[in-house]
N, C-alpha and C positions, 0 to 999 in steps of 0.2 A: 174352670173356665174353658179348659180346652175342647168339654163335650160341650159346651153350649157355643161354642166358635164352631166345632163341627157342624153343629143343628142349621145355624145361622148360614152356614157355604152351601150345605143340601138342599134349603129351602131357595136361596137364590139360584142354583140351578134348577128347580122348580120351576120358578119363575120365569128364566129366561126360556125353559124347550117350552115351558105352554106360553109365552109370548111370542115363538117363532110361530107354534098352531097356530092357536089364534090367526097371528096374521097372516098363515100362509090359507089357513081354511075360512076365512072372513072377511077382515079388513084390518090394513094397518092403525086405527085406533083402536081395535078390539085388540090387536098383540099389543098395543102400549097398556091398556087399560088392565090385562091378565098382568103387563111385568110391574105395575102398580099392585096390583091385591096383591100376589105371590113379596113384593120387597115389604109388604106390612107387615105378612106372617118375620121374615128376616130382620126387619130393624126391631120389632116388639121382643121376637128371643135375646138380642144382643143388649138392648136396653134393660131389659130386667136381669142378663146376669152382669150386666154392669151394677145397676143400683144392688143387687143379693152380694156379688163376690167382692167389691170394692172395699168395704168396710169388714175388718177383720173383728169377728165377735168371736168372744173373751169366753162366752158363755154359752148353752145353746137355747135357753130364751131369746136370749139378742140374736142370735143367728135365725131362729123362729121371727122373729119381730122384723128384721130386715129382709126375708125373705117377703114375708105378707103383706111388708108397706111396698118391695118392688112389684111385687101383682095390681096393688090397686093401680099402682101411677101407671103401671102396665095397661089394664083396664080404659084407664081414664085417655091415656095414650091411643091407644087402641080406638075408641069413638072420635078421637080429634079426625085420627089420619082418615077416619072411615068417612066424617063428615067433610074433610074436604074431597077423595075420592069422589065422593058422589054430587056435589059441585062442579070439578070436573068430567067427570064421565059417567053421569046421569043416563044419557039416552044406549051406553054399552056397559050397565053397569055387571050384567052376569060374568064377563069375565074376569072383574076385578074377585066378587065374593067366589068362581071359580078355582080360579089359583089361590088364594087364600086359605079355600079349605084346603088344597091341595097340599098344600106344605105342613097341615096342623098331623097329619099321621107319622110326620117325621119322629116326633116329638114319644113316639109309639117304640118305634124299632130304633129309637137311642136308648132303651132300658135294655135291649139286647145288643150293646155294644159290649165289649170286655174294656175297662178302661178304671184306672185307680187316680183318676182327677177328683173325683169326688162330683 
């Protein structure tokens, strides 16, 4: 849980320096709308290793099993927050899907952490 609390703090600093761009090189709905896609990438890490690490599996089927159903609800998660963003901020949507990607290579250079959380 600790590397995926790491993941989730990097990502929301993501978020925030490209919502100051954003708003410092655009407009202040465009920094809100990047610090929207950038906390999607951050609440979706935090929510799936909640549903993965919550539930202590006995076995590693079940640990297989509970990681896979936290992806989908992840997924499924995932097009909620994207279908309301884009309700909201339709007409500034590139900076939402911007920072979003932005925070997904985090997810990269956590396999070159050293860290024994698991």
């Amino acid at each position: 849980m600790k590397t995926a609390t790491r993941i989730a703090l990097l990502q929301a600093l993501i978020a925030v320096i490209s919502a100051a761009l954003w708003a410092a090189f655009a407009d202040l709905r465009s920094g809100l709308a990047a610090l929207v896609g950038g906390s999607i990438g951050a609440v979706l890490t935090i929510y799936a290793a909640i549903k993965t690490f919550s539930v202590a599996a006995s076995d590693a089927p079940h640990a297989v099993m509970n990681f896979y159903r936290a992806e989908v609800r992840k997924l499924i998660l995932a097009a909620v927050l994207f279908a309301v963003a884009v309700r909201f901020f339709a007409e500034v949507f590139a900076p939402v899907v911007v920072t979003f990607a932005l925070t997904l290579p985090v997810y990269w250079f956590a396999l070159l952490w050293d860290t024994n959380d698991g």
